[in-house]
Phi, psi and omega in degrees: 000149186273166166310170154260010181294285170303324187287322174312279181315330170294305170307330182269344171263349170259350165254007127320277226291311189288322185256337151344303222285312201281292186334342188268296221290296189288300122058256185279352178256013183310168159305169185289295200274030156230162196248144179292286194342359199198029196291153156275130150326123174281164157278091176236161208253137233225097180250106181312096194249142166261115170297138208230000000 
């Protein structure tokens, strides 16, 4: 039986791989003349709670 030190890793390297993958995948299904790469940023407005 294996570790669970290995099993972790393996499981954590195939959901890499697997979200690399679909990211590559939604990526490339883009139009031909548009680029992510060069996407303008959304703007969301960022609300600060401080805890006390």
């Amino acid at each position: 039986m294996k570790s669970p030190v290995v099993v972790v890793a393996i499981t954590l390297t195939a959901a890499i791989l697997v979200a690399a993958s679909l990211l590559i995948i939604v990526g490339t299904r883009k139009g031909a003349g548009t680029s992510t790469l060069n996407a303008p940023t959304l703007q969301q407005q960022v609300k600060h709670t401080h805890m006390v």
